[in-house]
C-alpha positions in Angstrom: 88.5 62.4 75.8 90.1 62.5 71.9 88.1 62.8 69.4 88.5 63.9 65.3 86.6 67.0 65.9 83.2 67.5 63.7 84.9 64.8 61.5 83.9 61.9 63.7 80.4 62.6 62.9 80.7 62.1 59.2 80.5 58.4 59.3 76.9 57.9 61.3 75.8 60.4 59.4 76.2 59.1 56.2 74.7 55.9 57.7 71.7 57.6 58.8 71.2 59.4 55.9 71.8 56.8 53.3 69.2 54.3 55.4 66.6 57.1 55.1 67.4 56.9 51.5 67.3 53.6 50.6 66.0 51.6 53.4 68.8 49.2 53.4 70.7 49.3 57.1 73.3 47.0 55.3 73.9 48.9 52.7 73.9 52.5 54.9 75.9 50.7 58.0 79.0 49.7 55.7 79.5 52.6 53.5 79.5 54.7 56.9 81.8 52.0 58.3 83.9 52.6 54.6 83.7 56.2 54.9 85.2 56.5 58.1 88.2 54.0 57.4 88.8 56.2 54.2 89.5 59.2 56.1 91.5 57.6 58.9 93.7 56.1 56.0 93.9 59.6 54.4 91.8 58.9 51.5 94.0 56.0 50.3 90.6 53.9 48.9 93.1 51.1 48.5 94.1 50.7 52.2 90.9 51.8 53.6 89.5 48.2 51.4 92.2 46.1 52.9 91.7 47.9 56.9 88.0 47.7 56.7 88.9 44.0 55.5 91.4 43.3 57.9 91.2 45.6 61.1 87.1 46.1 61.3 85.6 42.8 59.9 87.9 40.1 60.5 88.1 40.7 64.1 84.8 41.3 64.6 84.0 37.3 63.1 86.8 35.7 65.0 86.4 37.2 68.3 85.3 34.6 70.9 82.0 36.3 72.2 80.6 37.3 69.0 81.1 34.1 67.6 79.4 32.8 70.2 76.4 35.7 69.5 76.1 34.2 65.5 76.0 30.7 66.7 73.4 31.4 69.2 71.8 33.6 66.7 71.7 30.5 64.5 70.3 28.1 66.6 67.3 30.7 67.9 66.7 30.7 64.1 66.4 27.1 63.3 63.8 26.8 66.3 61.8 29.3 65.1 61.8 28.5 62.0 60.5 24.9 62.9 57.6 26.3 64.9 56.4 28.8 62.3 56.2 25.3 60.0 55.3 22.6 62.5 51.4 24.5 62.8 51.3 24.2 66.7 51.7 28.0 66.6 47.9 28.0 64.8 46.7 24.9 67.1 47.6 26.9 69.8 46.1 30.3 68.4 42.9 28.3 67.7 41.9 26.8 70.4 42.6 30.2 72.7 40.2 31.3 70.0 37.1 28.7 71.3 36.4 30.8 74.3 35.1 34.3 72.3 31.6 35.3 72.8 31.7 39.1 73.3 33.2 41.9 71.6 35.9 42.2 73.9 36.9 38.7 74.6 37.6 38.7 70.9 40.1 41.6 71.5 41.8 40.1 74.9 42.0 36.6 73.1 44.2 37.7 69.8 45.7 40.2 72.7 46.9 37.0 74.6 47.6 35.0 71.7 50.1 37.4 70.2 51.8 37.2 73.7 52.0 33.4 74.1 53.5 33.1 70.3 56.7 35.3 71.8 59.2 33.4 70.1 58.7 35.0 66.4 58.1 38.3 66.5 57.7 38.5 62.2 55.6 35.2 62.3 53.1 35.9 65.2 51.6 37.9 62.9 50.7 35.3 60.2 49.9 32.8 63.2 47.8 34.7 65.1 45.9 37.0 62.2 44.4 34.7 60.0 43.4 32.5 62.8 40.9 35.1 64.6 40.0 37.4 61.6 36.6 35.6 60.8 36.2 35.7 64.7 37.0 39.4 64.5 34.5 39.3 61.5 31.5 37.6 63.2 31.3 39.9 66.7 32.0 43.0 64.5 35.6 44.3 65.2 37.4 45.7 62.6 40.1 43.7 60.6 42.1 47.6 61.6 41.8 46.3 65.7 43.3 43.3 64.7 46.4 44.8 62.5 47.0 46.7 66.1 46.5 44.6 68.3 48.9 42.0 65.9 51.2 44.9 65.7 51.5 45.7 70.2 52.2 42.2 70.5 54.7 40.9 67.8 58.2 43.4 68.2 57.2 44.8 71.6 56.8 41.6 73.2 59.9 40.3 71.3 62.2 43.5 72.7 61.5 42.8 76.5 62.5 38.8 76.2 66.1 38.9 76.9 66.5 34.8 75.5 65.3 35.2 71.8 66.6 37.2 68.4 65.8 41.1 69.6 67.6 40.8 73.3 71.0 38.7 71.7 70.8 41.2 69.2 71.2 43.8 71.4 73.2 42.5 73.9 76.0 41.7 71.6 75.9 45.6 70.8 75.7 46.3 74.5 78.9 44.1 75.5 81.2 45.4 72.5 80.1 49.4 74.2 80.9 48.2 77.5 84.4 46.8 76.5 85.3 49.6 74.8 84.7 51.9 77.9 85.7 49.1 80.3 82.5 48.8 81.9 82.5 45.6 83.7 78.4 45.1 84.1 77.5 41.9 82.4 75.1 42.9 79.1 72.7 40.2 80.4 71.8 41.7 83.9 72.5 45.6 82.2 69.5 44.3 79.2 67.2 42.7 82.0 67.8 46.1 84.3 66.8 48.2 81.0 63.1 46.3 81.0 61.6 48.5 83.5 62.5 51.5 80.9 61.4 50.4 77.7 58.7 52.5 78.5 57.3 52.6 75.0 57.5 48.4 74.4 55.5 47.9 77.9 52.7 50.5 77.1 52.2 49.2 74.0 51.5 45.9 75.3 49.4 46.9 78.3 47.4 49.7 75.6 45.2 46.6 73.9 43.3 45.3 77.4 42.6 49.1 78.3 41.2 49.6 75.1 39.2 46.5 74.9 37.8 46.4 78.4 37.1 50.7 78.1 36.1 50.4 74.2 37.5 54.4 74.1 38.2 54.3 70.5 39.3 57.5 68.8 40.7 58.7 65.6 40.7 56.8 62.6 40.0 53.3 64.8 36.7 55.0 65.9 35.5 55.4 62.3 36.7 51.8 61.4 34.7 50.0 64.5 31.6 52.2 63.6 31.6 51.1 60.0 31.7 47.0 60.5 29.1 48.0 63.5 27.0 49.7 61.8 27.0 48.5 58.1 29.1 44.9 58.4 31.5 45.8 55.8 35.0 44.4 56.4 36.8 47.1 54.8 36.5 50.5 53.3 35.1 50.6 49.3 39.0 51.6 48.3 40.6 49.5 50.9 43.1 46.8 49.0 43.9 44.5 51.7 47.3 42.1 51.8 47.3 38.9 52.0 50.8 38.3 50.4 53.7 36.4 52.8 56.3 33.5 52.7 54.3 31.7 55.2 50.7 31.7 55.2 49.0 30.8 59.0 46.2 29.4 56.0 47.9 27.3 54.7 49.9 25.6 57.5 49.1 22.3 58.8 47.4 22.5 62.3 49.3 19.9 65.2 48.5 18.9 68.4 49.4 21.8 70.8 52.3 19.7 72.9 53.9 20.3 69.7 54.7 24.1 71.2 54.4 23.1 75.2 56.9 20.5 74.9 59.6 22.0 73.3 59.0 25.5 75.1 59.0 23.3 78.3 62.7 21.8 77.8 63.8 25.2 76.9 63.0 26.7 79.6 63.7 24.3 82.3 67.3 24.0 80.5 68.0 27.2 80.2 67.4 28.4 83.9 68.8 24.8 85.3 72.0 25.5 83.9 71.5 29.2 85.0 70.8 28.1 88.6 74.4 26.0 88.2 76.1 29.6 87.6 74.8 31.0 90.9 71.0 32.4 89.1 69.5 34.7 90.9 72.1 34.9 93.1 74.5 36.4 91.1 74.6 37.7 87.9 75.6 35.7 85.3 78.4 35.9 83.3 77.1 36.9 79.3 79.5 33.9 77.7 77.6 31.2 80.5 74.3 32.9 79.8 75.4 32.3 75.7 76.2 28.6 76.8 73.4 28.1 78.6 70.9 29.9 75.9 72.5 27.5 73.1 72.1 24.4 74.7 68.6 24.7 75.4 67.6 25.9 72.0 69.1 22.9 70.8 67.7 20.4 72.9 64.4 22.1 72.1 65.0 21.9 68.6 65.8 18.5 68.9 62.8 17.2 70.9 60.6 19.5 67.9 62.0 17.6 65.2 61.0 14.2 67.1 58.0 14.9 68.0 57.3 16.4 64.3 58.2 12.6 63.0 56.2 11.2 65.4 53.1 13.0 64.7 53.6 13.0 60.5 54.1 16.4 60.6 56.7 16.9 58.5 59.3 14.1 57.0 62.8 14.5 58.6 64.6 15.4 54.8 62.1 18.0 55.2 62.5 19.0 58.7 66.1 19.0 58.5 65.9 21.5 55.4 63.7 23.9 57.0 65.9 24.4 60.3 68.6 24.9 57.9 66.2 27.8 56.2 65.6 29.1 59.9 69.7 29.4 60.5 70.4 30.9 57.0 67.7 33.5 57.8 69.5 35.1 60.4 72.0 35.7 58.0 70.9 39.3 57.5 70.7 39.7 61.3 74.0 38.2 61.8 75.5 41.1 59.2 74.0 43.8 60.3 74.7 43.0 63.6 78.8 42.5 62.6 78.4 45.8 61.0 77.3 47.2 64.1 80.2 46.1 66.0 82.9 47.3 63.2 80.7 50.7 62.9 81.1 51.4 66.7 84.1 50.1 66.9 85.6 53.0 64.4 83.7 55.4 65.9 85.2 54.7 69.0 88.4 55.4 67.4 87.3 58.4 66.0 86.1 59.7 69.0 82.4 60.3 67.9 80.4 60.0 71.1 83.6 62.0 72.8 82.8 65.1 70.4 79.2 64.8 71.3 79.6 64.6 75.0 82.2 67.9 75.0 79.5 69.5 72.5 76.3 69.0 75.3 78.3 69.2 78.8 77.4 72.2 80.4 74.7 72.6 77.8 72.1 69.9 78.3 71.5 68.6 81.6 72.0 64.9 82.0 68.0 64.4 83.2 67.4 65.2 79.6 69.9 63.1 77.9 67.8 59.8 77.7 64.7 62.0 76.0 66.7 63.3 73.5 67.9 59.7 72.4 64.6 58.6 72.7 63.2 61.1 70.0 66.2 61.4 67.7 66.1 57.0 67.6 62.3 57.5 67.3 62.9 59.6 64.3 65.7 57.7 62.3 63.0 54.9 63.0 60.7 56.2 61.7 62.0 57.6 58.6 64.0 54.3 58.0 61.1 51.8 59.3 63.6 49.6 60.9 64.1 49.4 64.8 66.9 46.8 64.4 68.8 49.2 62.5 68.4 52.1 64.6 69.5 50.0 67.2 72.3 49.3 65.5 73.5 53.2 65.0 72.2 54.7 67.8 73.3 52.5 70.5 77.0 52.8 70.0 76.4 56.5 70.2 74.1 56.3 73.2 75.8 54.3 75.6 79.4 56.1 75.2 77.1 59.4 75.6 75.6 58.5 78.9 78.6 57.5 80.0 80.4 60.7 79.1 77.7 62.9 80.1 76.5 60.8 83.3 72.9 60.2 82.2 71.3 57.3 83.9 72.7 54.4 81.5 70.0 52.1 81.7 67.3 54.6 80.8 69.3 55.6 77.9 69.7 52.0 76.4 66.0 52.0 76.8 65.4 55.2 75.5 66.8 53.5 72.4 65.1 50.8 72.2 61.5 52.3 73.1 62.4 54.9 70.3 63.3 52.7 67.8 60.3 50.7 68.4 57.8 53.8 68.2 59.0 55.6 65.2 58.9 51.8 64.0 54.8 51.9 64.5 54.3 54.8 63.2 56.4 54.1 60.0 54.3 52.5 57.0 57.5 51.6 55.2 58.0 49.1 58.6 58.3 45.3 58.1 56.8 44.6 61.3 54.0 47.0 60.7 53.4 45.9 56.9 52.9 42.1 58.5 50.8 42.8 60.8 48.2 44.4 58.1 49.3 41.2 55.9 48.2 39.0 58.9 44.9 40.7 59.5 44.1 40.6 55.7 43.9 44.5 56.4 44.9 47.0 53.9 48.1 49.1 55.4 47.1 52.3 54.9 44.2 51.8 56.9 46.2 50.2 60.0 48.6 52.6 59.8 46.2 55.7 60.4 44.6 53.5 62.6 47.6 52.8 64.6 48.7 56.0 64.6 47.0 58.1 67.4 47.6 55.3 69.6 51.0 54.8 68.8 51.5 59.2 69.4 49.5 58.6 72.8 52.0 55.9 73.9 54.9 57.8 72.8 54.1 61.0 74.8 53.4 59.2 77.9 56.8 57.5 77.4 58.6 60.8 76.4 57.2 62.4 79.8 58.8 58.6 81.5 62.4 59.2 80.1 62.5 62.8 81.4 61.1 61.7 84.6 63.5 58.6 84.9 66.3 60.7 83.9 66.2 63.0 86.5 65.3 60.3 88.9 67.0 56.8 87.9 63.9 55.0 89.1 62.8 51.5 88.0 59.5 52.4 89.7 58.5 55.2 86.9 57.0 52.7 84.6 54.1 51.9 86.9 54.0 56.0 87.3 53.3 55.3 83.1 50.8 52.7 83.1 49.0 53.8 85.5 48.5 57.5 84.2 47.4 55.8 80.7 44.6 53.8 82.6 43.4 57.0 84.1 43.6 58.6 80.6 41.8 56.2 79.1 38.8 55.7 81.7 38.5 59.6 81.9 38.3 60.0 77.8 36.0 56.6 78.1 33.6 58.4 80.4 33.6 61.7 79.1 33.0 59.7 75.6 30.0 57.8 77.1 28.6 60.7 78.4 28.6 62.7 75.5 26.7 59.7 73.7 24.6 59.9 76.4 23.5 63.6 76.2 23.5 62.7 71.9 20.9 60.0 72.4 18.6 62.2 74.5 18.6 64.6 71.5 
């Protein structure tokens, strides 16, 4: 393998650096991407403008498939966008809400109504929160539950959907890797193979019924539930809660609820009809008919959601029209970073980055290992730069070639990249999708983020065990090794904490 020598690392370097900086992946991605070009042109500033121009951006915007990724990308963002404003999100959040009665129905219903919303991972959040916080209020669980339990259910429901924003998003990154080390697996069935190992995104989800159903709260969490149990108060004396967003759940017209079936219906039955044409389950499908297929039905669905809108006086169709236009220009920043992506990986497959790497480990790290190791080091670039799309964005053209080079199991390394990018991403207070979730519960964010925490440490040691596990033995079947060890941890620390309250009461 050629490589540049300790050169090729200059460029993600730079871009990891400058993101922990500044927080801007757009900014950090293209002055790595710059970087690199200026030494391949030999410091010539003027022809490294005119190749990063010409031989890194252009190609990446005309070339078939990943057009195809920003038109898709654009039509995921108009529907969205019209069922964040069409209010059958909080219809539906609302009446999920009429069954609560107990403590920890409360919990399972926000639980299961941050699933159902899927489709927005930044606006289930503002859907969800404000419609149960006065039902959070009146059985006497903290507004902090809610921030977490808004927070397990927004990005790491969103990561393991391979037909919305995250899984295009990554599968786009995925295919460009794969063509660049002629690997022929389709980046649809390779992303849908990687579920099993995104240990982190699955234990996050399956953490908020163990709590609720066990009540073993600990930490900061168990300080919160005792003071709204014990006194009422809603917050702490120098809590300053948020209630700032661009959409307000509040303030959004309620629909009818067929408003969200409807459309969701058509999408789906589109999507796998046209799949089932390609041979679905059968065979794998090809990524450009699964790009097709993934198009159509958002359109269709889009379509149907802008009649039924007019039909029901939601919205006027000037007004309708303008806002799935807001949706597509949205993904705009997506779209970029994403492009950026493509051109960063594809230089530093040029440069021979992830070559330099591999020669630097082989003989020295075991390839059982490799997958932890990308697991913590995306975890920690997460975590300093609170963005998971972003670290996707760096570390998964490094990962993938790694893997390859050093014959780790590939699919437990894509989803040690994704699992660490989403659990530095919880533990980060400088993370959108954290910072929206305390906006949604009306919770201050320093109080859900040392309420999160311990949870989110628990999660990630259970899923740093998984990755070396998986590593050595390539097994889908490890993540039910996971969930079921953090069931028995939590029932043991449940009992043990029952017991002791016991023996305190007897006192």
């Amino acid at each position: 393998m050629e490589h540049m020598g300790i050169v090729s690392l200059i460029p993600p370097i730079i871009a990891i650096v400058l993101a922990i900086i500044f927080r801007n992946v757009i900014v950090s991605l293209f002055t790595g991407l710059f970087v690199g070009i200026v030494i391949l042109a030999n410091g010539n500033p003027i022809t490294a403008t005119t190749s990063t121009i010409r031989e890194y951006l252009f190609p990446q915007l005309t070339d078939s498939y990943n057009a195809a990724v920003i038109v898709l990308l654009c039509f995921i963002g108009g529907f969205v966008a019209l069922v964040e404003r069409s209010g059958e999100g909080a219809a539906l959040a609302k009446r999920t809400a009429k069954w609560i009665n107990t403590n920890t129905k409360t919990q399972l219903s926000a639980w299961f109504g941050g699933i159902i919303i899927f489709f927005s991972d930044m606006g289930t959040p503002l859907i969800v929160g404000p419609v149960f916080e006065k039902l959070f209020d009146k059985v006497k669980v903290s507004r902090e539950k809610l921030a977490w339990i808004l927070d397990s259910t927004s990005s790491p429901v969103a990561i393991l959907i391979p037909f919305i924003g995250w899984g295009i998003y990554v599968m786009g990154i995925i295919k460009e890797e794969f063509a660049r080390l002629n690997i022929t697996a389709s980046e649809f069935t390779t992303f849908v193979e990687a579920i099993p190992f995104q240990f982190y995104a699955i234990l996050s989800v399956f953490i908020v019924p163990i709590v609720a159903i066990t009540k073993m709260d600990f930490g900061a969490m168990a300080k919160a539930e005792k003071r709204i149990e014990q006194t009422g108060k809603i917050y702490w004396q120098q809590s300053n809660p948020l209630r700032k967003t661009d959409v307000d759940a509040e303030t959004m017209p309620e629909s009818h609820p067929m408003l969200i079936w409807l459309p969701l219906a058509v999408l789906f039955i589109t999507l796998f009809s046209l799949l089932v044409s390609y041979g679905f389950p059968a065979k794998a499908v090809p990524g450009s008919d699964f790009r097709v297929a993934l198009s159509t039905a958002y359109l269709f669905a889009a379509i149907l959601l802008m009649v039924l809108m007019v039909l029901y006086k939601v919205k006027k169709m000037n007004e309708i029209f303008t806002i799935y236009l807001q949706g597509m220009q949205r993904m705009m920043q997506v779209i970029l970073i994403l492009v950026l992506a493509w051109a960063l990986g594809s230089l530093l497959g040029e440069m021979g980055t992830a070559a330099y790497i591999v020669e630097q480990l082989e003989g020295n790290v075991p390839a059982y290992i490799v997958p932890a190791i990308i697991f913590l080091a995306a975890a920690s670039m997460s975590f300093a730069t609170g963005s998971s799309w972003g670290t996707f964005a760096i570390m998964l053209p490094l990962a993938i070639p790694m893997a390859s080079g050093l014959e780790a199991p590939m699919l437990v390394s894509i989803g040690a990249v994704l699992s660490g990018g989403l659990f530095g991403d919880h533990c980060s207070p400088i993370s959108d999708s954290t910072i929206l979730a305390s906006t949604g519960a009306g919770c201050d964010h320093i109080d859900h983020v040392k309420t999160q925490l311990p949870y989110a440490l628990t999660n990630g040691f259970i899923a740093l065990g998984s990755f070396i596990i998986a590593g050595f033995t390539g097994s889908n079947l490890t993540i039910v090794g996971s969930i079921v060890f953090m069931v028995v941890l939590f029932i043991v620390l449940s009992k043990r904490k029952n017991k002791q309250q016991g023996v305190e009461n007897v006192a």
